[in-house]
C-alpha positions in Angstrom: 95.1 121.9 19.2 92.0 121.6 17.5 89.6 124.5 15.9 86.5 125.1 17.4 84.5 125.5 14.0 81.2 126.5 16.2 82.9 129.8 17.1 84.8 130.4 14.1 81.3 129.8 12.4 80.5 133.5 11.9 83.3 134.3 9.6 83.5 131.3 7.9 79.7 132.0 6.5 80.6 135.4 6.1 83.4 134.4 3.5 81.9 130.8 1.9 78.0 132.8 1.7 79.2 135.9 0.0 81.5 133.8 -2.5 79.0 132.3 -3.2 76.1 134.7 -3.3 78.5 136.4 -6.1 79.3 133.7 -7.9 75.3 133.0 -8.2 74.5 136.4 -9.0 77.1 137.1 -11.5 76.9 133.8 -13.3 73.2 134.0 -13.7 73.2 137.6 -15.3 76.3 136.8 -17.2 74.9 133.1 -18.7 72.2 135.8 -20.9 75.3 137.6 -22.5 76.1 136.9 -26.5 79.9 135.5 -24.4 77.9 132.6 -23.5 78.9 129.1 -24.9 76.1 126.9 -24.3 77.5 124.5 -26.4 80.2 122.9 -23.4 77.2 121.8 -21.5 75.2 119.6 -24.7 78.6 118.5 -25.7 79.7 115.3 -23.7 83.4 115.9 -24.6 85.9 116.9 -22.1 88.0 119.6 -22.6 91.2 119.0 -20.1 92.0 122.5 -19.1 95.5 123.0 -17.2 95.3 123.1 -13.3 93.5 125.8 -11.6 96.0 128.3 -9.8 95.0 130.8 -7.3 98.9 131.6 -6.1 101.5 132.7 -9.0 101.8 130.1 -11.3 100.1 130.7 -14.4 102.0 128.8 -16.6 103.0 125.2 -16.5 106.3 123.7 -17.2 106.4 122.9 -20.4 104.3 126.4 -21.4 105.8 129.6 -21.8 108.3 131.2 -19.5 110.0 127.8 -19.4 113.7 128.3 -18.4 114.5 131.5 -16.3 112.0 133.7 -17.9 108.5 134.1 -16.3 105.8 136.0 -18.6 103.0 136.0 -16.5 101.9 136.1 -12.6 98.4 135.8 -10.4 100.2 137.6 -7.5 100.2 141.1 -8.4 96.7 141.1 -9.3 94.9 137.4 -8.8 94.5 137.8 -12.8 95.8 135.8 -15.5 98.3 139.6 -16.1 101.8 139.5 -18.1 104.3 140.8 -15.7 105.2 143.1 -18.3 101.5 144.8 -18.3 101.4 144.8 -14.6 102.0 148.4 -12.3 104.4 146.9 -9.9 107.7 145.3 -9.2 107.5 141.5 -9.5 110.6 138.9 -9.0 110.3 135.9 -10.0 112.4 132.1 -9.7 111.3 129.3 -11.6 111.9 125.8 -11.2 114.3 125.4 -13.6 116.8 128.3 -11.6 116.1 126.6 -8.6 117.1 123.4 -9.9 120.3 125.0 -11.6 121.4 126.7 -8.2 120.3 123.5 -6.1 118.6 126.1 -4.0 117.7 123.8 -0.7 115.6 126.5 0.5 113.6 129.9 0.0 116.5 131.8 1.1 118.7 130.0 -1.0 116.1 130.5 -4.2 116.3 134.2 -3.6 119.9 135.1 -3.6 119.7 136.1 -6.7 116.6 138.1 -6.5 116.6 142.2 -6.3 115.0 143.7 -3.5 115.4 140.7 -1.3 118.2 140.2 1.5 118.5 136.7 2.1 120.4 134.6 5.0 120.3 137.4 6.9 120.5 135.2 9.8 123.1 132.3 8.1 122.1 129.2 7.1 119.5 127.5 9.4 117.2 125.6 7.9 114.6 126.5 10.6 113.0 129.3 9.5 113.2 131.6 6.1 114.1 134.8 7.2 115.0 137.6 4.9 113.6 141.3 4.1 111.9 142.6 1.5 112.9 146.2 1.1 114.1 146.1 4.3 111.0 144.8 6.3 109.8 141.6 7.6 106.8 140.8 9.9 108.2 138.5 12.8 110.7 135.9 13.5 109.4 134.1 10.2 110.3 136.6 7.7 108.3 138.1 5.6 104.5 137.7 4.5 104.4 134.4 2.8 101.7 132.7 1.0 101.0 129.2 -0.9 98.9 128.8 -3.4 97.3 132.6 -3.1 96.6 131.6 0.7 98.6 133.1 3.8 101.1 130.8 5.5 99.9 132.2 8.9 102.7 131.9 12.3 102.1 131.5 15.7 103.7 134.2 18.4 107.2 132.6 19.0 108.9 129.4 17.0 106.4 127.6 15.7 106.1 128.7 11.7 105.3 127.3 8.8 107.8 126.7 6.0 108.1 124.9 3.1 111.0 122.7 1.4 111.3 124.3 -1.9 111.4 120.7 -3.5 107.5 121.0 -2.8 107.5 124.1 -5.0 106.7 124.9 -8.9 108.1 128.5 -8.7 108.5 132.0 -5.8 107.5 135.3 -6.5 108.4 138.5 -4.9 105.6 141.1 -5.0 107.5 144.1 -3.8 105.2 147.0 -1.8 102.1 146.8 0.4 99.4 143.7 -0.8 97.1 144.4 1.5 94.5 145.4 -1.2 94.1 142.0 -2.1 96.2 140.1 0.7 94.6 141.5 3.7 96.8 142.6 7.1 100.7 142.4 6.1 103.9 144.9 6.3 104.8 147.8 3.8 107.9 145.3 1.9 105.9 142.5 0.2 104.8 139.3 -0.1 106.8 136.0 -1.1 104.4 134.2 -3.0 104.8 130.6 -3.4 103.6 128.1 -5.8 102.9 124.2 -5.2 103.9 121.6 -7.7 100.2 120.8 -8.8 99.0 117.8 -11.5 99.3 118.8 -15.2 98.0 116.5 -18.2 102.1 115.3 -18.7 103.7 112.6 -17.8 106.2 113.3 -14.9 108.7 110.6 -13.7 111.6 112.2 -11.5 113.7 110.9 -9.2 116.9 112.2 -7.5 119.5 111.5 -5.1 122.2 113.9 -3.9 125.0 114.1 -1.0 128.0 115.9 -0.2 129.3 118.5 2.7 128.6 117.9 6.0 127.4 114.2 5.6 124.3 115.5 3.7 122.0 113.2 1.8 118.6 113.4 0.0 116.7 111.3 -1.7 113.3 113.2 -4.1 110.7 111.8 -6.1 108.0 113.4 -8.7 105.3 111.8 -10.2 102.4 112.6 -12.2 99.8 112.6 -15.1 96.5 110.9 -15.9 94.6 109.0 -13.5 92.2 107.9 -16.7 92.3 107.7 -19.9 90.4 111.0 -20.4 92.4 113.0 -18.5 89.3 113.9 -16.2 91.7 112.8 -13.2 95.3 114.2 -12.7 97.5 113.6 -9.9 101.0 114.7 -8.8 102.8 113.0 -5.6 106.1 115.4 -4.6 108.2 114.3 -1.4 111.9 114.5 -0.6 113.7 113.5 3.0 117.2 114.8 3.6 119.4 114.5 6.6 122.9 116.7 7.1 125.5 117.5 9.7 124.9 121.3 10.2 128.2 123.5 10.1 128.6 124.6 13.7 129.9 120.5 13.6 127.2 119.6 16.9 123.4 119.8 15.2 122.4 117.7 13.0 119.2 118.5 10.1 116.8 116.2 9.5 113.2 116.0 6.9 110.8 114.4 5.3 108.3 116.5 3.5 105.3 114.8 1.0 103.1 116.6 -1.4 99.9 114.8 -3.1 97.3 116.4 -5.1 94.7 115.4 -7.5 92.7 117.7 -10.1 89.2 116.7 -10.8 88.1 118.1 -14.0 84.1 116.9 -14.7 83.9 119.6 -17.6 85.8 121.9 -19.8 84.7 124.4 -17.3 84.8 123.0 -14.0 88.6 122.3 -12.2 88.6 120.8 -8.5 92.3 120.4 -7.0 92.6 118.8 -3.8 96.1 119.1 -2.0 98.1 118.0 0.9 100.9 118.9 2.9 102.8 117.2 5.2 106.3 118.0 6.9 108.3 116.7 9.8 111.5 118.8 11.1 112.7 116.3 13.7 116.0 118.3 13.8 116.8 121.5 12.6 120.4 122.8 13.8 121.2 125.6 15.7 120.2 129.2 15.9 122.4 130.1 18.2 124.3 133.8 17.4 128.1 134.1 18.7 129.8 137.2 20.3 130.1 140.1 18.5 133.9 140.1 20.0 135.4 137.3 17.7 133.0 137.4 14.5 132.6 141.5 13.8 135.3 142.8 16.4 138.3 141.8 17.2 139.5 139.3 20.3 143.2 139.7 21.2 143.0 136.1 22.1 142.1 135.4 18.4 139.0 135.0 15.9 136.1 132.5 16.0 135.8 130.2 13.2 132.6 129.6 11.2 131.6 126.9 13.2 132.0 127.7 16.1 128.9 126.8 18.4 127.5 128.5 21.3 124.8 126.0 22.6 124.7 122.0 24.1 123.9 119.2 22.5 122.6 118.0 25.6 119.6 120.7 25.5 119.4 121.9 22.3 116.4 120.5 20.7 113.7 121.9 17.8 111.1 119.6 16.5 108.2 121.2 14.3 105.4 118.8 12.3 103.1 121.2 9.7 100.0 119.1 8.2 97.5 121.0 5.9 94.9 119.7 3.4 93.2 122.2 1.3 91.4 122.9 -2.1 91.2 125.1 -5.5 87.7 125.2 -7.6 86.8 127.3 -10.4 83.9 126.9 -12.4 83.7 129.3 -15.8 80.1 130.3 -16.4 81.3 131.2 -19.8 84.2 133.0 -21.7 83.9 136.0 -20.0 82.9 135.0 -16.3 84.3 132.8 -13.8 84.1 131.9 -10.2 87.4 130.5 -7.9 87.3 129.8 -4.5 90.1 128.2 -2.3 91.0 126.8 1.4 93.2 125.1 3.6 93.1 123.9 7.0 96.7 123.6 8.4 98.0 122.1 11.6 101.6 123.4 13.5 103.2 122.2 16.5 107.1 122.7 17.7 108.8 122.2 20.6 112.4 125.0 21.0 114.9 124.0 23.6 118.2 126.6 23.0 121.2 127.9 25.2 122.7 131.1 23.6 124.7 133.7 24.9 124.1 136.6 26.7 127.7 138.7 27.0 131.2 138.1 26.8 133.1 138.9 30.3 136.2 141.0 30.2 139.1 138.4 30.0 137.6 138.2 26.1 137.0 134.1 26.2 134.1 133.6 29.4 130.7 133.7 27.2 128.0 134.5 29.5 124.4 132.0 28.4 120.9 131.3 28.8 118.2 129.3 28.3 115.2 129.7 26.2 112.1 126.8 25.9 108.8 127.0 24.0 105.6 124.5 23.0 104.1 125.8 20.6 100.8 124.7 18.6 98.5 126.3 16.4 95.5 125.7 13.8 94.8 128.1 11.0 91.6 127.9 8.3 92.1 130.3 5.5 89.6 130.8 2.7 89.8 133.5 -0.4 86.7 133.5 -3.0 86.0 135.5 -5.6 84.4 136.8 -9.1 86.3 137.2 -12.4 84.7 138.8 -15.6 85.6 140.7 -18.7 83.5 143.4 -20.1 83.8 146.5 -22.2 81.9 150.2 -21.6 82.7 151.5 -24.9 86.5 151.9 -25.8 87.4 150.3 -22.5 88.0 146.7 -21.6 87.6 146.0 -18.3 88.8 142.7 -16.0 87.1 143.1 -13.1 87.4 140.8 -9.5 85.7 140.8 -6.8 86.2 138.7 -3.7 85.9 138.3 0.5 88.7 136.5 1.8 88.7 135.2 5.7 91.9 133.5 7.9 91.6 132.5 11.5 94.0 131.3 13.3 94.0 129.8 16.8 97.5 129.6 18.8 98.7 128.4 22.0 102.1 128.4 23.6 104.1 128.9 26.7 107.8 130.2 27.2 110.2 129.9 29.5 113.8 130.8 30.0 116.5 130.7 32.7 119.9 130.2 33.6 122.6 128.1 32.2 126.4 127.3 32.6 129.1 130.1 31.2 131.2 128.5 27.9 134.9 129.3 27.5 134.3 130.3 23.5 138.6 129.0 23.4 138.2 125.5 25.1 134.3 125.2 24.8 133.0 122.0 27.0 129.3 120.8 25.9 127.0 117.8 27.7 127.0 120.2 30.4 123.8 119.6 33.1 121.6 122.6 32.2 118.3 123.0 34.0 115.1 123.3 32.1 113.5 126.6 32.8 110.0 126.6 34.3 107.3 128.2 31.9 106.2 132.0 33.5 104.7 133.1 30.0 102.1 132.1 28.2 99.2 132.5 25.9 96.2 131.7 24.2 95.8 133.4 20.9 92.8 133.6 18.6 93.1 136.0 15.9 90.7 136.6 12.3 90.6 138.8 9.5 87.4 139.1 7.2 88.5 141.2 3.9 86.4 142.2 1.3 88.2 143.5 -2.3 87.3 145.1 -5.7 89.8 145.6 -8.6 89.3 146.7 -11.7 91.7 146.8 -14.6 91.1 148.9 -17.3 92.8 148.7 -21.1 92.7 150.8 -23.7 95.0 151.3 -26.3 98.3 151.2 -24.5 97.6 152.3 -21.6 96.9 149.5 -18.6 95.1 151.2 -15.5 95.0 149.2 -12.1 92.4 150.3 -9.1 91.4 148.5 -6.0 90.3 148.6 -2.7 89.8 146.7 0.1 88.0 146.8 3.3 89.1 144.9 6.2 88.0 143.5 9.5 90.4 142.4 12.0 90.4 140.9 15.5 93.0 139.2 18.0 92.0 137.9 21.6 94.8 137.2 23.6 94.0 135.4 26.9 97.1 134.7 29.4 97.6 132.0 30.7 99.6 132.9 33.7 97.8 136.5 34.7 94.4 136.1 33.4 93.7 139.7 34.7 96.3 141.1 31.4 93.9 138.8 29.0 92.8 141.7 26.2 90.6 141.6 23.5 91.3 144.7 20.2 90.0 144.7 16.9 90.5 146.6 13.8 89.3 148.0 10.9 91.1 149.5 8.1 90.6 150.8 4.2 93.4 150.4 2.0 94.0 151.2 -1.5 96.2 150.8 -4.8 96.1 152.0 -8.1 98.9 151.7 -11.1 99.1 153.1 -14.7 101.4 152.0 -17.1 101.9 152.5 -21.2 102.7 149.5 -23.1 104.8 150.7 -25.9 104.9 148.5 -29.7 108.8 148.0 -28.6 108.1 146.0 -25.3 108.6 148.9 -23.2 106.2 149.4 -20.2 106.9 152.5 -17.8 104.4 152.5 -14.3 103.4 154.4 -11.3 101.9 153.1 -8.5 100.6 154.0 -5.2 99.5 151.0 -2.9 98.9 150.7 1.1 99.2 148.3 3.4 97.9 147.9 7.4 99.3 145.3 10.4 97.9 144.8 13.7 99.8 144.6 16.8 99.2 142.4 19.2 100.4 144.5 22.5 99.3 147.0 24.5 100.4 150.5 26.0 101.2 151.9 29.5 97.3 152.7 29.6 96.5 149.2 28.6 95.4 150.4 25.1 95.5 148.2 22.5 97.8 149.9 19.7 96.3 150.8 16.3 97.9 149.2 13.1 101.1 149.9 11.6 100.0 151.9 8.0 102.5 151.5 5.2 102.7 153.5 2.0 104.1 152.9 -1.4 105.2 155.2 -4.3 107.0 153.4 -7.0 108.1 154.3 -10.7 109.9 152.0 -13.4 109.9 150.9 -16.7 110.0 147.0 -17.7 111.2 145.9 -21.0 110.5 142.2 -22.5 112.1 142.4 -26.3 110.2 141.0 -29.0 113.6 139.2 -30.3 114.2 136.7 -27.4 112.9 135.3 -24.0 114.0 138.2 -21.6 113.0 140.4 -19.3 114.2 142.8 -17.6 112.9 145.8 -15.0 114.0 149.3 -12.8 112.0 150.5 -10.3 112.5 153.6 -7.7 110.3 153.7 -4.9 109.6 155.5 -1.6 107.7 153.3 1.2 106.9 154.5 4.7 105.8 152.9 7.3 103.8 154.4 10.7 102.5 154.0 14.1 105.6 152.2 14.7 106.6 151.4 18.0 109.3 153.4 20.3 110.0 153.9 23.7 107.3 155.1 25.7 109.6 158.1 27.3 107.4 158.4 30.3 106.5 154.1 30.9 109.8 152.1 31.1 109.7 148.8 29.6 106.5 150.3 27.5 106.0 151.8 24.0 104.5 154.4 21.8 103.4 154.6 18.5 105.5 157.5 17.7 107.9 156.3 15.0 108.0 155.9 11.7 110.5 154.2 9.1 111.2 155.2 5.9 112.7 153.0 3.3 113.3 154.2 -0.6 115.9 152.5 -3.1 116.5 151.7 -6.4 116.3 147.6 -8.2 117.5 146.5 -11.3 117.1 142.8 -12.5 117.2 141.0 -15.7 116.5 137.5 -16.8 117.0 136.0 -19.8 117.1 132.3 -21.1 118.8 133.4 -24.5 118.6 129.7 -26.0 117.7 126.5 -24.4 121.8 126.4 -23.8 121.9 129.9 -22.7 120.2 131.7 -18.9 121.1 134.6 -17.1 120.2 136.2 -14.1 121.2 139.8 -12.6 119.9 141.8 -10.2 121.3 144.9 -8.0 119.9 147.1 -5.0 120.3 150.4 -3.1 118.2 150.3 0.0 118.2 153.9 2.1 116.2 152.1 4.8 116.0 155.0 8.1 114.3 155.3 11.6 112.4 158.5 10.3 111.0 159.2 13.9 111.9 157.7 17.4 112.1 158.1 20.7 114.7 156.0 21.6 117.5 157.6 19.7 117.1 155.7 16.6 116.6 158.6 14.4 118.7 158.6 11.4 119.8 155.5 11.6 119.3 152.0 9.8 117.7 149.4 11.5 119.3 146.3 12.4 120.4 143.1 10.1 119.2 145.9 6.5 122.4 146.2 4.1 122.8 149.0 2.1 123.3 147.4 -0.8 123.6 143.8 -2.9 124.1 142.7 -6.0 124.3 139.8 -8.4 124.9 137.8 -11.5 124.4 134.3 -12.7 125.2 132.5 -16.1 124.4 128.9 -17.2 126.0 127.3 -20.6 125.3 123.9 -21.7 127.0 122.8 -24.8 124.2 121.9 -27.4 126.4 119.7 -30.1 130.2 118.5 -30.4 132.4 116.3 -28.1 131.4 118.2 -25.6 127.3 118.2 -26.0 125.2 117.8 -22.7 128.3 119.0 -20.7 127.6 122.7 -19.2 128.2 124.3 -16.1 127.3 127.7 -14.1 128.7 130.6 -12.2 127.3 132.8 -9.7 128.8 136.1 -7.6 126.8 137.9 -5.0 127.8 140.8 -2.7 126.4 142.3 0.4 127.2 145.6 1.7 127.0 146.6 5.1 124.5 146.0 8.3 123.9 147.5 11.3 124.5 145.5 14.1 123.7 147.9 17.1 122.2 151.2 17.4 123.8 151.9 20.7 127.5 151.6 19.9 129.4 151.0 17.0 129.3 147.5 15.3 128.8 146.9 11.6 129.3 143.6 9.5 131.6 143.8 6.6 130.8 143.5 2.8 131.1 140.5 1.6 131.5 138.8 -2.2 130.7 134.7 -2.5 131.3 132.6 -5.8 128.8 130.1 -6.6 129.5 127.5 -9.1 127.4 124.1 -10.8 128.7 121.7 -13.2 126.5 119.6 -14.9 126.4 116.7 -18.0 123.4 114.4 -19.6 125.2 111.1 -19.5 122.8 110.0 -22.3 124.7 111.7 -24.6 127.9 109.4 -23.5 125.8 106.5 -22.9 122.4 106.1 -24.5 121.1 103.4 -22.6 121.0 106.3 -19.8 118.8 108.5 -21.6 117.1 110.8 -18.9 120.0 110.3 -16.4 121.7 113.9 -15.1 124.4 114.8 -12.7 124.8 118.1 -11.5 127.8 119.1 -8.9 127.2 122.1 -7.0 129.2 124.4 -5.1 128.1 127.4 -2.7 130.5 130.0 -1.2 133.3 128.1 -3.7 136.1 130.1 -2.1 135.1 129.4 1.9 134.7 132.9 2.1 134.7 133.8 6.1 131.8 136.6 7.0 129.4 137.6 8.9 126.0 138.0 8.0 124.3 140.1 10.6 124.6 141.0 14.4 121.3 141.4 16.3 122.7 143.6 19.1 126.4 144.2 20.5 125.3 142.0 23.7 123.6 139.3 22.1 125.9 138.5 19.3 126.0 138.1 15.4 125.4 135.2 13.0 128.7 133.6 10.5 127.0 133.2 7.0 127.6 130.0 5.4 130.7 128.1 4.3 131.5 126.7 1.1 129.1 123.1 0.5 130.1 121.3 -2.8 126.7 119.0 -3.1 126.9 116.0 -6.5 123.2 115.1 -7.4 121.5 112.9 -9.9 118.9 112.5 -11.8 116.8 110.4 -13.2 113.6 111.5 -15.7 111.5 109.0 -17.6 
């Protein structure tokens, strides 16, 4: 499917013209300040500056926050801010946990992450779904965005996702964004950040294998593409292929990454990146009966692997291409302008057979079928003004900036019947009809956002205020019953603002207040379009980075609401209201610390009251589906630094998940569970020097095979096993 760029014209000039029309303005009145350095221009050496970033990574590999530790973020505030002077919670994973952990996706990065629930829906590989204080926004997951551009999703399966090989570091900006993000839900935003060129020499390659027949093979390269270091480039790609556990599936990729940084001037950076990924095979996502995994079967339990679909049908293919740039251009030390894009391209194709109810005599599972095509184009676009002033005892940062995402969809569904399974003496390669396509649409949908923020210093104190105005559109046409085609749009106002008092100790308490708004795309009993979803954010904590060692470590209470959610239209069967509301307050704690270069630790906990506030449909009271209660975790690594024994370390891991809901109709909740994670690793140049650069790492996840669940979606349609124990050897090789 291909973007008609005539139509999508009007916002595209709105965003690129303003950007621009600011970055003129501003840069012209700034260029006669004292700040001025007129000097760059008449000099004809080049400065090479570090690779712009418009996402979350502000510092490079080898900079600070190397280890565990991150010290400073773009997310929270599209600033160059230290976490610890920022007004709201901030998680964040570098590369160098991820690599520790072998974390083979985003869920896997952010076991270890307070705040987020990971795997809430097992192990697939398909899709990286997980809450964020106990929302998400679709089948996806969450909000996610690359590069400090949304990773937009079409209506059913096809998503974009990326293989965390691709990636530099994830943050987790807990509470509303949409003051500087645009339409999202209340929870957060994952923030992800692209390997991108540096001026360093980067040489990496690995190979890996273990459980399951899996086997990967990665490379990493980069550095200068001249002598002067006015061209960088950096080429990431990795291709794996596994066995998946239900012992049928199979998982298959190849994902690329190339970029190159132009940099004509100490003051001028041009990144160009790509994108390419290809998901030929992706497992299963099928959920089991709740009677056999969560309740008991008289006729026995299910085992982990157990698999509810066919070979012979099941089928998910997804390709994601994108191409897309970073500029910013400094007018001088006190002004600067960045502006960024990407054009991405997603198609899938979703063949699955899953069941529908267990019969009586405990072992006939009822199934079905479920098909989509699925393809979609997206352009996204974020500009912006960055400049320091003072007005007397204050110093001021302040941004402004018009971002614009448009997104063009098209799918059809279909679904029918397919043969029952005996879950006891399962037979696959069944003949299973494909279901003729009855649902279908085309879906355009656009957002034009313009945002002010202004941050404010003065003494200790660090004050945060920002608004954004939004304008928001979705045309749905139908492609089987043209006469329920429907056209809504939106507007919406949202807000944040944070204070916080950074103390001489490294101390910094906060307060915010933030908003967020999401469309919906569906319509009442009247034929009404529904209004957005409004989320609201009150949040207190205190963050602590000690002046004695790389650490840090946060708490943060909060109380976040969520309204005009939909319920049951009591009047309209099969319709809804915007009548409910869900309220979700908790408590995080999480601490890292990379005490030495030997030395890293990682702990986090949560307590997430996550309630149906207000419904019509009996929900009142109660938590919502696939949320636990509560989780918790800790993480060491030790690697001895000198001896017999130097180069030889290893790591351990323990997580625990309380509770879910897996109906709100009749009982059915998923057990706590507790899984031991474990890595052992040694630098076999130490032994041998002529291997100098060479590592091997072991990994283990779920070391004890632990058996659980990790959610139910409903008491008909089943629950998903979490993931058994995978023991995965990888080297290295860096030169």
């Amino acid at each position: 499917m291909r973007v008609d760029l005539t139509e999508a014209s009007g916002g595209l000039r709105a965003s690129l013209g303003a950007g621009i029309f600011l970055a003129c303005s501003l840069g012209s009145a700034s260029a006669q300040t004292p700040a001025s350095n007129p000097s760059t221009t008449d000099s004809p050496a080049i400065m090479t500056l570090p690779p712009v970033d418009v996402g979350g990574r502000a510092e490079s590999p080898t900079g600070p926050g190397v280890g565990y530790v991150a010290t400073t973020s773009r997310t929270a505030t599209k600033t160059d801010t230290p976490i610890l002077e920022t007004p709201q919670s901030i998680s964040t994973v570098t590369r160098a946990q991820m690599d520790a952990q072998n974390a083979r996706s985003v869920n896997e990065a952010l076991r270890y992450t307070s705040g987020v629930a990971a795997e809430q829906r097992g192990g697939t590989s398909r899709y990286d779904q997980l809450t964020i204080r106990g929302f998400n926004s679709s089948t996806a997951g969450p909000d996610q965005y690359l590069d400090g551009l949304k990773l937009l999703n079409g209506t059913y399966y096809a998503t974009q996702q990326i293989d965390p090989f691709l990636l530099e570091r994830i943050e987790v900006l807990k509470g509303p964004a949409s003051v500087l993000y645009g339409q999202g839900n209340p929870g957060g935003i994952l923030a992800l950040s692209s390997k991108l060129p540096v001026d360093e020499r980067i040489r990496d390659v690995q190979i890996e294998g273990g459980s399951l027949g899996y086997i990967r093979g990665t490379v990493d390269f980069g550095g200068r593409l001249n002598e002067d270091g006015t061209l960088l480039y950096r080429f990431a790609g990795t291709a794996f292929s596994s066995g998946a556990q239900d012992r049928h599936t199979t998982m298959e990729r190849i994902a690329i990454a190339p970029a190159i940084t132009w940099q004509p001037t100490g003051d001028t950076t041009l990144t160009i990146t790509g994108r390419y990924q290809h998901d030929p095979q992706a497992g299963s996502y099928e959920p089991v009966p709740a009677i056999g995994s969560v309740l008991f079967n008289p006729l026995g339990m299910l085992n982990m692997d157990f698999y509810a679909g066919d070979t012979a049908y099941e089928r998910y293919n997804r390709t994601q291409a994108a191409i897309g740039y970073m500029l910013e251009h400094r007018f001088n030390d006190n002004w600067k302008f960045r502006s960024a894009g990407r054009y991405t391209n997603v198609g899938s194709l979703y063949n699955a057979v899953y069941g529908t109810s267990l019969d009586p005599d405990f072992r006939t599972l009822n199934r079905a079928t479920a098909a989509s095509e699925e393809h979609f184009d997206t352009v996204t676009l974020d500009n912006s003004v960055l400049g320091k002033f003072n007005t007397g005892p204050l110093a001021h940062e302040l941004l402004i900036g018009i971002g614009w995402q448009n997104l063009r969809d098209d799918f059809d569904y279909a679904s029918g019947a397919a043969p029952t399974l005996d879950i006891f003496a399962p037979v696959y390669g069944q003949a299973i009809p494909h279901p003729v396509p009855f649902f279908g649409s085309g879906v355009t949908s656009q957002d034009l956002g313009i945002y002010v923020q202004d941050q404010v210093s003065i003494g200790g104190f660090r004050l945060m205020v920002g608004g954004r105005y939004d304008w928001a559109s979705i045309d749905t046409r139908n492609h089987f019953s043209p006469a329920d085609s429907f056209d809504q749009s939106d507007r919406a106002f949202t807000f944040r603002a944070g204070l916080l008092y950074l103390f001489d100790n490294g101390i910094a308490p906060y307060f915010t207040y933030a908003q967020s708004f999401q469309p919906l795309n569906q319509l009442s009993a009247t034929g009404s379009p529904f209004k957005p979803t409004r989320g609201e954010l009150f949040e207190v904590g205190v963050k602590y980075q000690p002046t004695g060692f790389n650490s840090f470590m946060s708490v943060a209470l909060y109380n976040l609401t969520q309204d005009n959610v939909l319920t049951s239209d009591p009047d309209h069967f099969g319709f809804s209201v915007q009548a409910g509301q869900i309220r979700s307050r908790g408590i995080e704690l999480e601490a890292h610390a990379s005490l030495t270069d030997q030395i890293n630790l990682v702990a986090a906990y949560t307590y997430q009251d996550v309630t149906y506030t207000k419904d019509l449909s009996g929900r009142t009271g109660k938590r919502p589906t696939e949320i636990p209660n509560q989780f918790a975790s800790v993480w060491g690594e030790w690697t001895a630094p000198e001896g017999s024994f130097a180069g030889l370390g290893g790591g351990l891991g323990v997580r625990f998940v309380g509770t879910t809901n897996g109906d709100l109709t009749v009982p059915l909740i998923t057990q706590p569970y507790t899984l031991v994670d474990a890595q052992i690793h040694y630098d076999l140049g130490r032994a041998i020097p002529s291997l100098e650069g060479a590592r091997l790492q072991v990994t283990a996840q779920n070391l004890l095979d632990e058996r659980y669940v990790a959610t139910c979606y409903s008491y008909e349609f089943g629950c998903t096993f979490g993931v058994g124990r995978s023991v995965i050897a990888r080297l290295a090789y860096q030169w």
